[in-house]
C-alpha positions in Angstrom: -6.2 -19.6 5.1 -2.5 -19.1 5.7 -0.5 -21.6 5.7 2.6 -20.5 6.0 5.0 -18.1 6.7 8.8 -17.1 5.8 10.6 -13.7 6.8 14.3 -13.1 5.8 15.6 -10.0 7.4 13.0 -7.9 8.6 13.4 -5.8 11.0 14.7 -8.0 14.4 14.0 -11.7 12.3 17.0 -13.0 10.8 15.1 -16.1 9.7 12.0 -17.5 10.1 10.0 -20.1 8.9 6.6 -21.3 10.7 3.8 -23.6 9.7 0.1 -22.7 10.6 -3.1 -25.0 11.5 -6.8 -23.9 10.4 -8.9 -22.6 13.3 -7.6 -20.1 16.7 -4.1 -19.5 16.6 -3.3 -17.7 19.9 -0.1 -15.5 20.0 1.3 -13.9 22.8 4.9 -13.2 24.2 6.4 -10.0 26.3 6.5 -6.7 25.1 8.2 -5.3 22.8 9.3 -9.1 21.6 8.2 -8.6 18.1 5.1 -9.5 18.0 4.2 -6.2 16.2 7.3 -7.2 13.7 5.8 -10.2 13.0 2.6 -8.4 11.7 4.0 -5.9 9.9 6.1 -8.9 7.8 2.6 -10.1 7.2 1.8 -6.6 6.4 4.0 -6.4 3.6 2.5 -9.6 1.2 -0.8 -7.5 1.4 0.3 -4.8 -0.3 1.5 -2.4 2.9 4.1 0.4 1.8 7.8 -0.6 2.2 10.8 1.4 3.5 14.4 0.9 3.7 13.9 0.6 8.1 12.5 -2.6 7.3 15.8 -4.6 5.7 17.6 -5.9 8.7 21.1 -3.9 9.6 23.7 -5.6 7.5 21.1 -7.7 4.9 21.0 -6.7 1.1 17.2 -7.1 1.4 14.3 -8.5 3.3 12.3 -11.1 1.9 8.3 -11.9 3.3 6.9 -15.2 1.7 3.0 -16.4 3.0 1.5 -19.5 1.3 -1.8 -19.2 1.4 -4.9 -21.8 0.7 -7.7 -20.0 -1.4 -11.2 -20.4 -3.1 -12.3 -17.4 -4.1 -12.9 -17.5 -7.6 -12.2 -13.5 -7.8 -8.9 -13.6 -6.3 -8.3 -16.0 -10.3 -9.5 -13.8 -11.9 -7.5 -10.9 -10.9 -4.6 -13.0 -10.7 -5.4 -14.2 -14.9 -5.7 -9.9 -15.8 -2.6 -9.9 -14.2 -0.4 -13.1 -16.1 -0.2 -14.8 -12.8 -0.7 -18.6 -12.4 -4.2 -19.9 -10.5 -2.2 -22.8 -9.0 -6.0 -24.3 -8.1 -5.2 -21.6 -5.5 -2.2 -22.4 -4.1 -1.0 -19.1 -3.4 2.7 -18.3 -2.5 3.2 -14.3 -2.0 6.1 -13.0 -2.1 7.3 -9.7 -1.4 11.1 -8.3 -1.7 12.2 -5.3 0.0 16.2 -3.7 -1.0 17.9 -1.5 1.1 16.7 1.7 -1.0 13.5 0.7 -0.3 11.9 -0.4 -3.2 10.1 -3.1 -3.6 8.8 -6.3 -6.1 6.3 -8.6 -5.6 5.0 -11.6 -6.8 2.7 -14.7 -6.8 3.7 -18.0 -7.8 6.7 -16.8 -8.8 5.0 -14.2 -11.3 5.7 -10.0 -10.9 2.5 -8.5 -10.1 1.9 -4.6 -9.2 2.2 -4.2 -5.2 -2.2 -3.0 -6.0 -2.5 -6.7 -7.0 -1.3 -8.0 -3.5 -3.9 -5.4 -1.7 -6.8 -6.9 -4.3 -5.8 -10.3 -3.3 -5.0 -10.0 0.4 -8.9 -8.1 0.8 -10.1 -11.2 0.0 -8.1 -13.6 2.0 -7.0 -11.7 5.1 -8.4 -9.1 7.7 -5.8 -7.7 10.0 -7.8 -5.6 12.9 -4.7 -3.6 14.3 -5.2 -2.0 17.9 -5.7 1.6 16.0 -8.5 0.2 14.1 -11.3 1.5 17.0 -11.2 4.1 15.0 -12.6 2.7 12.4 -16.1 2.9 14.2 -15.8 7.0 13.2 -15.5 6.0 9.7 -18.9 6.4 7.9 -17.1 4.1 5.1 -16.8 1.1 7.4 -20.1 1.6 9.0 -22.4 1.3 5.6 -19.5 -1.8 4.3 -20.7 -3.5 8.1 -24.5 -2.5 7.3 -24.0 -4.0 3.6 -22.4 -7.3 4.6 -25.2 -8.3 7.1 -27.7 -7.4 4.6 -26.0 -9.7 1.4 -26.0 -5.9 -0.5 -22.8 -7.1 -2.4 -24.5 -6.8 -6.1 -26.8 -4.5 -5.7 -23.3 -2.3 -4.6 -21.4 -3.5 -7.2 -24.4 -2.6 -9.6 -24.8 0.7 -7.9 -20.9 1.4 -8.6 -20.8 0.3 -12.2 -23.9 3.0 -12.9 -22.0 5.5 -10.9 -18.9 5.0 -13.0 -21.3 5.0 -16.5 -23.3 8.3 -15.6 -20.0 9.7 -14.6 -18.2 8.9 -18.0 -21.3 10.0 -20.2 -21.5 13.7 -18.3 -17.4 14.2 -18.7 -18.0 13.2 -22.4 -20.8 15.8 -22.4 -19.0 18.3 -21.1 -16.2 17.6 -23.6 -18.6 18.1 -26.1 -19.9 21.2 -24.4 -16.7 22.8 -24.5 -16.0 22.2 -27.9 -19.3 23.8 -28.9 -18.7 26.9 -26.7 -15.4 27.4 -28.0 -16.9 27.2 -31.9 -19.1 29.7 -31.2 -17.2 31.6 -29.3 -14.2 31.6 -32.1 -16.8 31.8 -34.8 -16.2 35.0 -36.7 -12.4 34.6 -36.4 -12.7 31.1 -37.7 -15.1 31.8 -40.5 -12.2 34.7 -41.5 -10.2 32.1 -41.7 -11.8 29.9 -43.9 -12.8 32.5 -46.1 -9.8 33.4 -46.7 -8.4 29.7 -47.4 -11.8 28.7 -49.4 -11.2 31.7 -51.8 -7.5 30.7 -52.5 -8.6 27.4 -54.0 -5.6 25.6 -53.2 -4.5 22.6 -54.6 -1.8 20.0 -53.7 1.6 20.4 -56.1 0.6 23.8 -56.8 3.3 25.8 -55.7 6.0 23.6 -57.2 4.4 24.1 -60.4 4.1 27.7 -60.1 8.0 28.3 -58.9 9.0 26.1 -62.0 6.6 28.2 -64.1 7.8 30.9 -62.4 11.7 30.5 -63.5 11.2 29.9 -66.6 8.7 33.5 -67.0 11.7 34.9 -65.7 14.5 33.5 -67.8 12.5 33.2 -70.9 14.7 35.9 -73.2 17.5 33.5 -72.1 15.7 30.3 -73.3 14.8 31.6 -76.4 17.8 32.8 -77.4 19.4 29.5 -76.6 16.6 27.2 -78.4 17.2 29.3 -81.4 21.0 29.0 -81.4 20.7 25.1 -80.8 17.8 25.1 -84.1 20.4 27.4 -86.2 23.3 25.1 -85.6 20.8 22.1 -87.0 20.4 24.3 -90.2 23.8 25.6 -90.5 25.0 26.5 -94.4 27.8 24.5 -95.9 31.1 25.9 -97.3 30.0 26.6 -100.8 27.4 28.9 -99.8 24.2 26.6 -100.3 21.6 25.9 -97.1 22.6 22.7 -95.8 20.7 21.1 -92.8 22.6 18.6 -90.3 19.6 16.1 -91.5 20.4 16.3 -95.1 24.4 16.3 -94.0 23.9 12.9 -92.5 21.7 11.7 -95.1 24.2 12.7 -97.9 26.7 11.1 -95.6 24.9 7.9 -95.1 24.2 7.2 -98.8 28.1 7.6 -99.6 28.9 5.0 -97.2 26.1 2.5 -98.2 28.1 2.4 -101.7 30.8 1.9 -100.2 29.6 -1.1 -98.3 29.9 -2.9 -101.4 33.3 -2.8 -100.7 34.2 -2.2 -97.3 31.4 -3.8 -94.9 32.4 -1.8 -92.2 31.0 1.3 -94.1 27.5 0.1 -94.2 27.7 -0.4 -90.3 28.4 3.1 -90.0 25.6 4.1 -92.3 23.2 2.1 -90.1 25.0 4.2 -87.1 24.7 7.2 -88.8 20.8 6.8 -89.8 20.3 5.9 -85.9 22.0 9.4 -84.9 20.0 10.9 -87.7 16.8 9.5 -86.4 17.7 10.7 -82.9 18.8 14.1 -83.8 15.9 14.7 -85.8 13.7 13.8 -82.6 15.7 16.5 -80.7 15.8 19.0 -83.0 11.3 18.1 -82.9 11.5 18.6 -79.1 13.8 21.8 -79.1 11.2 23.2 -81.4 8.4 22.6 -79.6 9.9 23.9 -76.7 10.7 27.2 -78.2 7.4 27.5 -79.7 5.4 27.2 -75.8 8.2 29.3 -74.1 6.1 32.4 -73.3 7.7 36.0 -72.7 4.6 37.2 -71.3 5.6 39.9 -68.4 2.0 39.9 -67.8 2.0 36.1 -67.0 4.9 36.3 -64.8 3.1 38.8 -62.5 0.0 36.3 -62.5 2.4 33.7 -61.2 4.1 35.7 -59.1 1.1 37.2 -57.5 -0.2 33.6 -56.9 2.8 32.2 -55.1 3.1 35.3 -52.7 -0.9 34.1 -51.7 0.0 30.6 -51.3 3.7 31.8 -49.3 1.7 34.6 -47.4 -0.9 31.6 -46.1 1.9 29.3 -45.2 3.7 31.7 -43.6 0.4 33.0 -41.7 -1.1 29.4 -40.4 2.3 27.9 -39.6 2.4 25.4 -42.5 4.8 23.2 -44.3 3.2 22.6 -47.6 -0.6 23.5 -49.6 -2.0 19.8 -47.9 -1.8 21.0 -44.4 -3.4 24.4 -45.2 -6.0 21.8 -47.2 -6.4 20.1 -44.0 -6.9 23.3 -41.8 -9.5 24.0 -44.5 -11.3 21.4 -43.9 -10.6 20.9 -40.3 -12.6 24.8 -40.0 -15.6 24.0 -42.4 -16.2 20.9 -39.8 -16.2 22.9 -37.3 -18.2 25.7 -38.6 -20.4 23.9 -40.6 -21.1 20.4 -38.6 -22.0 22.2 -35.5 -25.3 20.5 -35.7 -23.9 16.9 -35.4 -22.1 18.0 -32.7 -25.4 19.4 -31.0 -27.0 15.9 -31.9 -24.4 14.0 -30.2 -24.8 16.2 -27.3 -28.7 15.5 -27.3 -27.9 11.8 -27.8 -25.5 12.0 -24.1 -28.1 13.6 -22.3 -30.6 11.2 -23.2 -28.2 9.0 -22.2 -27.5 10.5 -19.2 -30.7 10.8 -17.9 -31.5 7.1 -18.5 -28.2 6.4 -16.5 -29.4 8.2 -14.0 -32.7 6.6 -13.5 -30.5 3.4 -13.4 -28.7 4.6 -10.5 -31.4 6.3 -8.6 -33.6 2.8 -9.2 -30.4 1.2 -7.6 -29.7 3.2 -4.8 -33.3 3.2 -4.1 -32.6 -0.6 -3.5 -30.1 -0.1 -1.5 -31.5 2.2 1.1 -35.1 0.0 1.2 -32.2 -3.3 2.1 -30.5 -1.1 4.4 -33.2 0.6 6.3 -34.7 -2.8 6.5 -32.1 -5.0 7.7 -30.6 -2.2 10.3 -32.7 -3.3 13.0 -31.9 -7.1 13.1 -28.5 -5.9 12.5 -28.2 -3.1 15.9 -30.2 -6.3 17.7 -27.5 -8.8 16.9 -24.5 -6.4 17.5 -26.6 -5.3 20.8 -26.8 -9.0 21.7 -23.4 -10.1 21.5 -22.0 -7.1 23.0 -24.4 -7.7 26.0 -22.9 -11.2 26.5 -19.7 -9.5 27.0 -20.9 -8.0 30.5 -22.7 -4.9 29.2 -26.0 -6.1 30.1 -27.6 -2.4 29.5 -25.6 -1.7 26.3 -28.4 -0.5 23.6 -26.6 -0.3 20.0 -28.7 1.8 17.2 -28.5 1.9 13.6 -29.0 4.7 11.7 -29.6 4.6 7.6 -29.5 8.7 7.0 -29.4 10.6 3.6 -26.3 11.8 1.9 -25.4 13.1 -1.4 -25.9 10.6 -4.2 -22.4 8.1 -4.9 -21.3 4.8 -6.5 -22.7 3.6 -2.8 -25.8 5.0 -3.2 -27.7 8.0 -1.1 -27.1 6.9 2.2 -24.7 6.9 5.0 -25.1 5.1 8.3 -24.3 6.3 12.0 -23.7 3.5 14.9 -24.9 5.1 18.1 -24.2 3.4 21.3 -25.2 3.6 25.3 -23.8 1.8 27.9 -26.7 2.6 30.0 -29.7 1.6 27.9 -29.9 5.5 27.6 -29.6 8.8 25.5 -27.4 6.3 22.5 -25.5 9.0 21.0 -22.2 8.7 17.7 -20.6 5.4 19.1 -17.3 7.2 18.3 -18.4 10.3 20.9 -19.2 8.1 24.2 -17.5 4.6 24.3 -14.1 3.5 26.6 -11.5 2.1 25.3 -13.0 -1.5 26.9 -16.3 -0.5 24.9 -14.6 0.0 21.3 -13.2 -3.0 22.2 -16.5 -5.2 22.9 -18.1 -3.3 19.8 -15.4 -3.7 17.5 -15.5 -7.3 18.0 -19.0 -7.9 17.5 -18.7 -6.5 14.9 -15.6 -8.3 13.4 -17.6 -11.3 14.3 -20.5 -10.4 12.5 -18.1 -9.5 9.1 -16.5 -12.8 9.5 -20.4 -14.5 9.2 -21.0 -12.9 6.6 -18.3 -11.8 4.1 -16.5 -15.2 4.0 -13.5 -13.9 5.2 -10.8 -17.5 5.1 -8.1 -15.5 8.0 -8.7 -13.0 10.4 -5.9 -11.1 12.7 -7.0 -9.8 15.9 -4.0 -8.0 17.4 -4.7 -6.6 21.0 -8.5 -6.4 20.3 -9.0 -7.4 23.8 -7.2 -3.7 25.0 -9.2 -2.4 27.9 -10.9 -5.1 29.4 -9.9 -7.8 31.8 -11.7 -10.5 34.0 -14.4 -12.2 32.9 -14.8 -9.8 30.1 -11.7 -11.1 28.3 -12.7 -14.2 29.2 -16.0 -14.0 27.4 -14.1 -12.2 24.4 -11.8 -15.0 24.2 -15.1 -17.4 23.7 -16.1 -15.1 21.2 -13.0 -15.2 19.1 -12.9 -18.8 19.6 -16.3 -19.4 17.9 -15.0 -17.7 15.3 -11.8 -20.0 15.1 -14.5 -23.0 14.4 -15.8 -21.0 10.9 -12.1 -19.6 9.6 -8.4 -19.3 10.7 -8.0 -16.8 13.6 -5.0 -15.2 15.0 -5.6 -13.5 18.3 -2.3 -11.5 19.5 -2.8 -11.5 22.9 -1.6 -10.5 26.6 -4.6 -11.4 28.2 -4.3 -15.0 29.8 -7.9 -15.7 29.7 -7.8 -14.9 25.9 -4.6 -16.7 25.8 -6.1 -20.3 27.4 -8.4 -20.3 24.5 -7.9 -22.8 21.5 -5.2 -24.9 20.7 -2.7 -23.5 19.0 -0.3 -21.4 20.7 2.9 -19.5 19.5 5.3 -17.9 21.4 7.3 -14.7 20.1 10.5 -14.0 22.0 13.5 -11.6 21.7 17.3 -12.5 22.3 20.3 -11.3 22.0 22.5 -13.6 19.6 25.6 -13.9 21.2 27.8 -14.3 17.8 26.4 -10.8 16.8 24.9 -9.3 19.8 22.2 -8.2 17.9 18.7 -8.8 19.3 16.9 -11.2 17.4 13.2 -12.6 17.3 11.6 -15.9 17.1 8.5 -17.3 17.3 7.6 -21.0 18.6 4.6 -23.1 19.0 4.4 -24.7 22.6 3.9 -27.7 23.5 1.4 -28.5 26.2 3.5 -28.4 29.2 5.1 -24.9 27.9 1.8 -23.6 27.2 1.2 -23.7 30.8 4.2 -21.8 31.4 3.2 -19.3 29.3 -0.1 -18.7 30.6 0.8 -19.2 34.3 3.5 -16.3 33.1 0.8 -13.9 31.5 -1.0 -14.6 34.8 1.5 -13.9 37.7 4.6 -12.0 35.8 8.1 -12.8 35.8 8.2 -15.0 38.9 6.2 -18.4 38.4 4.3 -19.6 41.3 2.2 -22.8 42.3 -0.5 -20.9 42.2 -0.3 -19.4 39.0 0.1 -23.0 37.7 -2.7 -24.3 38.8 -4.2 -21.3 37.7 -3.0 -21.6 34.0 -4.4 -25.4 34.1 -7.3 -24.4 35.0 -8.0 -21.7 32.6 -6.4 -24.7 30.0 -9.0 -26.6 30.9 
């Protein structure tokens, strides 16, 4: 239930801050006092869509708080998915508007998506607007009405989970579909194109090999003549004429200074240095050696290389490729598809198993569905028949319809409400009923949504449009049961709905004479002023004995 509500510069209310009891909570006050205002503030914790119009002229923002009392155990669950706190279900909504417009909202103090205030508030609030007669058009409404009489809530929620699995296995289906067409529909080009990668047996590093292959094939007259200077320089002759090599140099060299290192120990030092370079040298001299020996002046091997990397360069170039692994890749990537089209045709075989399973699921549920529905229309038209005969339509016949429609996540069926006043010829209850009808029907109807879906608050603003007397009268009676099951608001400007219950808040406008601005307020009377109020609604501006006595009467 709600138990109460703040407003901070919306619209007309500058502040506002209003405790609420449990049962009928009647509301009334002139027109155009704000009592609209005051709903669309409410509006705004479940989720409606904010605008700048809504910050009061001169504010920063608006701010709409609502406490609420809850035990639906699905309004904590959405509210764990979501990071907010449970509170044992203490609720406080909160929702801030700026003046650009935007929005934030949250729950005990936690940001939450404005969707998570609409998820929450459909299960703690109903708010039946005047314009919501028209919801007796809507096919949608209808078969939720039919479904809530007949306790259809899991077979529904059953039915829409199968709807949402059949659906995902045929998109994956198609997906897989696609991908098959376009494989066999790209099937010679992309066999070309394998081919032609298959048959260049590439491997990773390749290339860099092959370039420094390649400049050495091309500079190899240069290389040789350099290795060859370096090994001549290692055998150079000495000055008398006689074949010397640098080895035997720095052996010679070494043994004079070991016998000298009798005498001089820093000459043997420098024989051990001088064996070390020998050592070293003579490695290097190995490795130049060996190198000469491999380098290759082979023209015909240099077009052979040559040849290769304009293959390897002419399929980078050509696929759009940085380096041999991603033309690897693409490789591969085209056997799969050319060559595992058949596990692609098994998966496919697998989803259409799959899918027709599914769908015997959901036609076995929607089934279900229509055998509860057709069953429990009857006692449902009878009730709704019932209670709008008690409201002075003592002819009224009220039909239900459970026709065929095209298979959804609520089934086959869709259901038409057809209505006479006269007992005769019921035809579309949106094509023949007054305004006073939609009315009468639209509250039976709320009443029997308020049996049956557990609804903790209901709003009724201006249901009672249209009809007057004894009518309203029984109306009010009606609304008033309903105040002994749940919290009921009843926006009103009928006195004989007005009388009923015993809460009663005033909404008034004035102009505040530090700002001239019009502001509204809303008050709960007392006894005496409730009499006021009523006696008011009865006789208009000017108050008279009789209206009084009037009001006291209708008090009770």
């Amino acid at each position: 239930m709600l138990a109460r509500l703040q407003v901070r510069n919306y619209v007309l209310i500058d502040s506002l801050e209003i405790d609420f009891p449990e049962g009928l909570i009647i509301i009334t006050g002139q027109t155009g006092a704000g009592k609209s205002i005051l709903l669309g503030a409410l509006s705004l914790v479940t989720g409606a869509k904010a605008d700048a119009s809504m910050v009061s002229d001169g504010a920063d923002n608006c701010v709409v708080e609502a406490e609420f009392d809850a035990v639906d155990e699905s309004i904590r669950n959405i509210l764990e998915e979501n990071e907010a706190e449970w509170d044992e279900g203490h609720l406080i909504i909160r929702r801030v508007v700026n003046r650009s417009g935007r929005s934030r909202a949250f729950v005990n103090d936690s940001p939450v998506p404005v969707t998570v205030l609409q998820d929450i508030a459909s299960r703690l609030i109903d708010i039946h607007s005047q314009h919501q007669t028209l919801l007796l058009s809507d096919k949608q409404f209808q078969l939720d009405i039919l479904d809530h009489y007949a306790g259809n809530g899991r077979l529904r929620t059953e039915c829409s989970a199968a709807w949402k699995e059949l659906a995902a296995l045929k998109a994956e289906l198609a997906r897989l579909e696609s991908q098959i067409a376009r494989i066999a529909s790209d099937r010679d080009y992309n066999e070309a194109q394998f081919r032609q990668l298959e048959a260049a047996a590439l491997r990773e590093g390749e290339l860099a090999e092959l370039e420094e292959e390649q400049k050495q094939l091309a500079n190899a007259e240069e290389i040789k003549s350099g290795l060859c200077a370096v090994e001549e320089l290692f055998t150079a002759a000495s000055s008398s004429g006689e074949a010397m090599s640098l080895d035997a140099s720095l052996k010679e060299s070494m043994k004079v200074l070991s016998k000298l290192g009798r005498y001089v120990p820093a000459a043997s030092e420098l024989a051990d240095r001088i064996e070390s370079c020998r050592l070293e040298l003579d490695d290097i001299l190995s490795e130049v050696s060996d190198i000469n020996s491999r380098t290759d002046m082979s023209e015909s091997r240099l077009e052979e290389v040559e040849a290769r990397m304009s293959v390897i360069y002419g399929l980078l170039k050509k696929h759009g490729c940085a380096d041999e692994s991603e033309l690897i890749a693409l490789r591969d990537r085209l056997s799969d598809e050319l060559f595992d089209s058949t596990r692609l045709e098994e998966q496919a075989e697998d989803l259409r198993s799959q899918i027709r399973k599914a769908s015997d699921v959901l036609n076995g549920l929607a089934d279900s569905l229509h055998k509860a529905r057709a069953a429990a229309a009857p006692a449902f038209a009878s009730s709704i028949a019932e209670s709008i005969r008690n409201m002075e339509l003592q002819y009224a016949v009220f039909e239900t319809e459970v026709l065929d429609a095209p298979l959804s996540a609520l089934g086959r069926d869709t259901v038409q409400f057809r209505f006479s006043a006269t007992g005769k010829n019921p035809v579309d209850v949106a094509k023949c009923a007054s305004g006073g009808e939609m009315s009468r029907i639209m509250l039976s109807l709320k009443a029997m949504m308020a049996r049956y879906t557990s609804m903790p608050t209901m709003i009724f603003d201006e249901i009672d449009t249209g009809v007057s007397g004894s009518v309203a009268d029984k109306m009010g009676t009606m609304i008033c049961g309903m105040g002994e099951h749940m919290q009921v608001f009843a926006i009103t400007h009928l006195p004989q709905v007005a009388a009923k219950g015993n809460a009663h808040y005033l909404v008034s406008k004035d102009i505040d004479p530090a700002t001239s601005k019009a502001v509204s307020t809303i008050t709960r009377l007392t006894k005496e002023d409730r009499i006021l109020e009523v006696a008011r609604m009865l006789s208009g501006s000017v108050l008279t004995d009789a209206a009084i006595e009037n009001a006291k009467s209708l008090l009770g």
